[in-house]
Kinemage of the C-alpha trace (Angstrom):
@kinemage 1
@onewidth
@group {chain A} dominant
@subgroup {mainchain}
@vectorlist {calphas} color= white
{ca unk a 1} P 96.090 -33.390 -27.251
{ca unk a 2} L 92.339 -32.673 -28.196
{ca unk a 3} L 91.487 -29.116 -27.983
{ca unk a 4} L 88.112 -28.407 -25.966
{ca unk a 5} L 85.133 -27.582 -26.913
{ca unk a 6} L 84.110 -23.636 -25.967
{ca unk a 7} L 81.803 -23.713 -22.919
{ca unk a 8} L 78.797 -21.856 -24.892
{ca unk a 9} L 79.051 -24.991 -27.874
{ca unk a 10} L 78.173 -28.158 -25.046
{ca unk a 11} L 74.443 -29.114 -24.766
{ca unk a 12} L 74.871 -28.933 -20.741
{ca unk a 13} L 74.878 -25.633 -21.225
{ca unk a 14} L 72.060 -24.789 -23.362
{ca unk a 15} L 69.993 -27.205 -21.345
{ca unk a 16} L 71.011 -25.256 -18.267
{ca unk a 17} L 70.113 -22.397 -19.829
{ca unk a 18} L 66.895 -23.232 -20.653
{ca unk a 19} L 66.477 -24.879 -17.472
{ca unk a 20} L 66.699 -21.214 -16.381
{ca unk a 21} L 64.360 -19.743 -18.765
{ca unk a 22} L 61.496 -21.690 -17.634
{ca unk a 23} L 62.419 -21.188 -13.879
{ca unk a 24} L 62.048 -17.682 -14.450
{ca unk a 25} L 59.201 -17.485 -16.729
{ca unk a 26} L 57.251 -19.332 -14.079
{ca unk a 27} L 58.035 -17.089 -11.303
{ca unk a 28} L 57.337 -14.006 -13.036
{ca unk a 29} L 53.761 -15.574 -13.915
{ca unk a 30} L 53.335 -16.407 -10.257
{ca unk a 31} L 54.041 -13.186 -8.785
{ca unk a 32} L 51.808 -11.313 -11.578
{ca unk a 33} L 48.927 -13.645 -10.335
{ca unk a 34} L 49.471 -13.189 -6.746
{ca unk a 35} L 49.704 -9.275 -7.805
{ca unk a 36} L 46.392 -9.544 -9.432
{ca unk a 37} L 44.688 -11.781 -6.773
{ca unk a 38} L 46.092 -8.892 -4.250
{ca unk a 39} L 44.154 -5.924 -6.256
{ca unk a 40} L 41.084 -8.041 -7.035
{ca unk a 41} L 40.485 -9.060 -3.538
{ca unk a 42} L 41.795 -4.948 -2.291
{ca unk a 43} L 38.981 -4.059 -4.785
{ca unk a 44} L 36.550 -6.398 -3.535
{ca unk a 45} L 37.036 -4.947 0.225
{ca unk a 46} L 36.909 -1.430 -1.077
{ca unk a 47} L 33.576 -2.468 -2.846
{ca unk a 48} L 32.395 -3.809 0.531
{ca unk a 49} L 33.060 -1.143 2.892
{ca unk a 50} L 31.459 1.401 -0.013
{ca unk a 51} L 28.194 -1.034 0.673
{ca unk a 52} L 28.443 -0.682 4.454
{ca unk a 53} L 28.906 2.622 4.327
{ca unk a 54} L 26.195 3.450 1.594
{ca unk a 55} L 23.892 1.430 3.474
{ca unk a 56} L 24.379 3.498 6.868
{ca unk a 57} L 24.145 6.759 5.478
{ca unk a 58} L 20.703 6.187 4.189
{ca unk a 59} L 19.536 4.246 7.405
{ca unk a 60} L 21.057 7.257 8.574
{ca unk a 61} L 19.281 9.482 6.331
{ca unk a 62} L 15.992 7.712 7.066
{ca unk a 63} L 15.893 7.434 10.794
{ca unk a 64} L 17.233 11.789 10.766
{ca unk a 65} L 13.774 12.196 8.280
{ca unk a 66} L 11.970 10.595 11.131
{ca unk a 67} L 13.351 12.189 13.690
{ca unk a 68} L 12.775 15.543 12.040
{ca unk a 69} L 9.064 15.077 11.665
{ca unk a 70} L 7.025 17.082 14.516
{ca unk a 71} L 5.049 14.796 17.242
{ca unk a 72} L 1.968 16.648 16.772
{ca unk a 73} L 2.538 15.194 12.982
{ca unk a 74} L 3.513 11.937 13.959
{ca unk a 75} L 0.376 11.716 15.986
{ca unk a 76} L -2.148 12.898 13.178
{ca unk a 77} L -0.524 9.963 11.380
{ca unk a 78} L -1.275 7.734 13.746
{ca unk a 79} L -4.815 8.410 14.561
{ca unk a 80} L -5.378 9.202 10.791
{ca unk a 81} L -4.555 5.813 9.756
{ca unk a 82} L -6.994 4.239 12.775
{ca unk a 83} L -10.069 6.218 11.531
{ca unk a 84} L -9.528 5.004 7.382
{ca unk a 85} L -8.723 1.184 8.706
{ca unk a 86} L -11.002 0.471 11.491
{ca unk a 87} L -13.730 2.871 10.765
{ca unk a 88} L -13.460 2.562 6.926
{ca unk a 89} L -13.424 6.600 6.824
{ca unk a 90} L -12.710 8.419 3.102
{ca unk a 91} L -10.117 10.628 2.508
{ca unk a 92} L -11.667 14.013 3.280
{ca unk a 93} L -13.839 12.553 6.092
{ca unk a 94} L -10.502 11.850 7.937
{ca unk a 95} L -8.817 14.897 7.428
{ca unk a 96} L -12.460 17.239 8.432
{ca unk a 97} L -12.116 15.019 11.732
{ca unk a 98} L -8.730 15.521 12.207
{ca unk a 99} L -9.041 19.694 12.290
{ca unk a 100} L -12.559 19.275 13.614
{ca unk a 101} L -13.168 21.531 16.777
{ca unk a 102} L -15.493 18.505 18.026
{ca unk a 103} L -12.891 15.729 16.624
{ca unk a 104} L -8.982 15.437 17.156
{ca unk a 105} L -8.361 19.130 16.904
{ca unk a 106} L -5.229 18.939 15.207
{ca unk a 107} L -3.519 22.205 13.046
{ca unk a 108} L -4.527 22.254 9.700
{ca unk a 109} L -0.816 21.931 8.876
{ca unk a 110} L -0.235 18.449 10.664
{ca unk a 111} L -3.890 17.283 9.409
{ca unk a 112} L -2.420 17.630 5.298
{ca unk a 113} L 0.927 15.508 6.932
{ca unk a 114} L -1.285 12.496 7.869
{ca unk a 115} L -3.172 12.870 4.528
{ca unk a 116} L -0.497 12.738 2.471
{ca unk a 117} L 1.316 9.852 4.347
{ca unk a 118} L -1.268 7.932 4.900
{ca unk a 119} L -1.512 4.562 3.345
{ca unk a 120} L -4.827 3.493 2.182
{ca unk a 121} L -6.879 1.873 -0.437
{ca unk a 122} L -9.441 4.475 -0.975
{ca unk a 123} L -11.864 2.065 -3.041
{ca unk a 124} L -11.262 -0.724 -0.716
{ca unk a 125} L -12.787 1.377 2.474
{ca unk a 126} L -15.448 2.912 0.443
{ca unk a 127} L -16.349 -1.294 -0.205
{ca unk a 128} L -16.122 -1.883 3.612
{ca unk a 129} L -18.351 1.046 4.005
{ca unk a 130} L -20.662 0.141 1.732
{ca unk a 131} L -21.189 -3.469 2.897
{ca unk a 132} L -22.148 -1.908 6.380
{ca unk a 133} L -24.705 -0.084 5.207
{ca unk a 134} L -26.229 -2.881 3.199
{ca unk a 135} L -26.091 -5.173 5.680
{ca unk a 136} L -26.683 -3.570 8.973
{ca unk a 137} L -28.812 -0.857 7.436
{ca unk a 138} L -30.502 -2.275 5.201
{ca unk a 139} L -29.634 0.561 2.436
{ca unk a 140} L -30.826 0.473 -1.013
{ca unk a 141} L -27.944 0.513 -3.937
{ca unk a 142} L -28.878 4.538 -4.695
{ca unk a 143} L -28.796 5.207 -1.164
{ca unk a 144} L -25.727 3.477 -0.252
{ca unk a 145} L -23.803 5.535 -3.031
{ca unk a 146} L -25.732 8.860 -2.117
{ca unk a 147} L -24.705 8.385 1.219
{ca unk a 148} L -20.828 8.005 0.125
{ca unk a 149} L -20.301 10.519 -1.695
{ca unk a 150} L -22.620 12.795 0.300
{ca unk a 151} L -20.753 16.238 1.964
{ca unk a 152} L -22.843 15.494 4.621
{ca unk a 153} L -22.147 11.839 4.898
{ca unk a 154} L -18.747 9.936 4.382
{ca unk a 155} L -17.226 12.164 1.532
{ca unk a 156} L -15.722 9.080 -0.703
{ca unk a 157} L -15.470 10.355 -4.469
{ca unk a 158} L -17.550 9.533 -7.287
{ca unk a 159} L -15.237 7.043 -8.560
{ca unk a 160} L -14.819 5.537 -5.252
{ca unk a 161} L -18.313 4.760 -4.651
{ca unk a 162} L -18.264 3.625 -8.118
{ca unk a 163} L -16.004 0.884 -6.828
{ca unk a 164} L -17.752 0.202 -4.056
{ca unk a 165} L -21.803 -0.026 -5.372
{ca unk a 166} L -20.014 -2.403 -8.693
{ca unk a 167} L -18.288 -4.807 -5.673
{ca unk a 168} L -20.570 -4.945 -2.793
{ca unk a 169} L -22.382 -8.190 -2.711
{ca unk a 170} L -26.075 -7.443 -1.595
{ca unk a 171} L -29.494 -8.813 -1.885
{ca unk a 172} L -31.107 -6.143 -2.495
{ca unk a 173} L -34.650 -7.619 -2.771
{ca unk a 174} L -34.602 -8.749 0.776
{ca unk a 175} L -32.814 -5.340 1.896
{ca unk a 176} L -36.234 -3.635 0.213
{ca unk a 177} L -38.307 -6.360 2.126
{ca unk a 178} L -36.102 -6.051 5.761
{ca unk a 179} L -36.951 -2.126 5.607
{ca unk a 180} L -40.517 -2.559 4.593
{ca unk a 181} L -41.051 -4.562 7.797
{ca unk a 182} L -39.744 -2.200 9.461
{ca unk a 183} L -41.687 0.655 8.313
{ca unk a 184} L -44.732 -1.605 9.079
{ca unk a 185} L -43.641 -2.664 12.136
{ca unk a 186} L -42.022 0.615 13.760
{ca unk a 187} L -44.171 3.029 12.411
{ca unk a 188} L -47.939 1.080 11.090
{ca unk a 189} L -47.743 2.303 7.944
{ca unk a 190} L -50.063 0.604 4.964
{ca unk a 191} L -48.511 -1.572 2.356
{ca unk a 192} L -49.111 1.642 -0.379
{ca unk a 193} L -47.151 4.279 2.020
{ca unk a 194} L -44.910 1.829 2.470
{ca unk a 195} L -44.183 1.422 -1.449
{ca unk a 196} L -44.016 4.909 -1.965
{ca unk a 197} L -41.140 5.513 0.816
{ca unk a 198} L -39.254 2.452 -0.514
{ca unk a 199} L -39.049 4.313 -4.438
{ca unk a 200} L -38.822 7.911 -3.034
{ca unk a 201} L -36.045 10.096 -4.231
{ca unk a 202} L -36.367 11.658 -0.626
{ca unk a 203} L -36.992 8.288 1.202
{ca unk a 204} L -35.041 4.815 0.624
{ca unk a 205} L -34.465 5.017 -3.362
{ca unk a 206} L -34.899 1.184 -4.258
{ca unk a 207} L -35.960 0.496 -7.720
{ca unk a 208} L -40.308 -0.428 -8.618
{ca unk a 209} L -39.128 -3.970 -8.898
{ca unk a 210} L -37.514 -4.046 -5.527
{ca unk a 211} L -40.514 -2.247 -3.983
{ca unk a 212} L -43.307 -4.521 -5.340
{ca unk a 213} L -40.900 -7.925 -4.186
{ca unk a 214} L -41.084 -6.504 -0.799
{ca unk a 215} L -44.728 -5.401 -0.486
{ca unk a 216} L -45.495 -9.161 -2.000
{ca unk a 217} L -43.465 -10.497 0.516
{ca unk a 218} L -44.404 -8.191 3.564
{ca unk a 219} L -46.805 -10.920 5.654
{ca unk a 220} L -45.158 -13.663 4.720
């Protein structure tokens, strides 16, 4: 009678055993994926909510700022930001008609709010400005820029009216001839008077050549 093989020495039984192995090996894989799928997608809705919540604190945050600024500076704003874009107005010459006593009134306190919160290109109005006075007015290049940056005018700074005379597109041959005619016309004055208040320091400030063009073409 043959004597059998121990179980442990048949190949069933190592091929059963490594039948096993694999089994298991593949399982503990799958459950350390669906571990790590679990905390990358718990960190991914963390991540989210953080968002959400970051992004409602400062909408929050911004909408309490607003709420914490005083009408009476809200309002300066507001009618601080009409003057410098519809009436081309510099800087300072909003903020005097802000506080004026013959203006808006407003405190001296809310008047610096709109300032400084105002949004405005400073050399940009003082271009607008300029135009209008070349073209409705009839202004010579000196006396547009004297007239910016005058205290007694529209207050722009030196560097703005800079800007603005170097950018404003003008003729200013036929402005000198358009406020000769006028002169002539208005007030009878003789082609030499008329000259002499186009090149005055104290009258219209175009240049001799700008002058003479316009007396040459005053009758014509």
């Amino acid at each position: 009678m043959k004597k059998k093989k121990p179980i442990y020495k048949r190949i069933w039984f190592w091929i059963i055993v490594v039948l096993f192995i694999i089994v298991g090996v593949n399982m503990t894989g799958s459950k350390t994926n669906n571990s790590n799928t679990a905390a990358e997608s718990s960190s991914s809705s963390a991540a989210d909510k953080s968002d959400q919540q970051s992004s409602v604190a400062s909408e929050a945050t911004s909408e309490s700022k607003t709420a914490d600024v005083p009408a009476e500076y809200q309002s300066a704003l507001n009618k601080g930001t009409t003057y410098a874009s519809a009436m081309n107005m510099s800087k300072a010459g909003v903020y005097d008609q802000l506080v004026s006593q013959s203006g808006e009134k407003f405190s001296a306190e809310a008047a610096q709010y709109a300032i400084d919160h105002l949004k405005a290109d400073w050399n940009k109005t003082a271009l607008n400005k300029a135009k209008s006075y070349a073209d409705s007015m009839h202004m010579s290049k000196a006396g547009i820029y004297d007239q910016l940056t005058s205290q007694s005018g529209e207050k722009f700074t030196a560097e703005e009216a800079n800007y603005a005379i170097e950018n404003v597109k003008a003729d200013w041959n036929k402005n000198a001839l358009a406020k000769a005619k006028t002169y002539q016309k208005d007030m009878d004055m003789s082609p030499d008077a008329v000259r002499e208040q186009l090149t005055s320091e104290n009258g219209e400030k175009f240049t001799a050549d700008e002058a003479n063009y316009a007396i040459q073409n005053l009758n014509k």
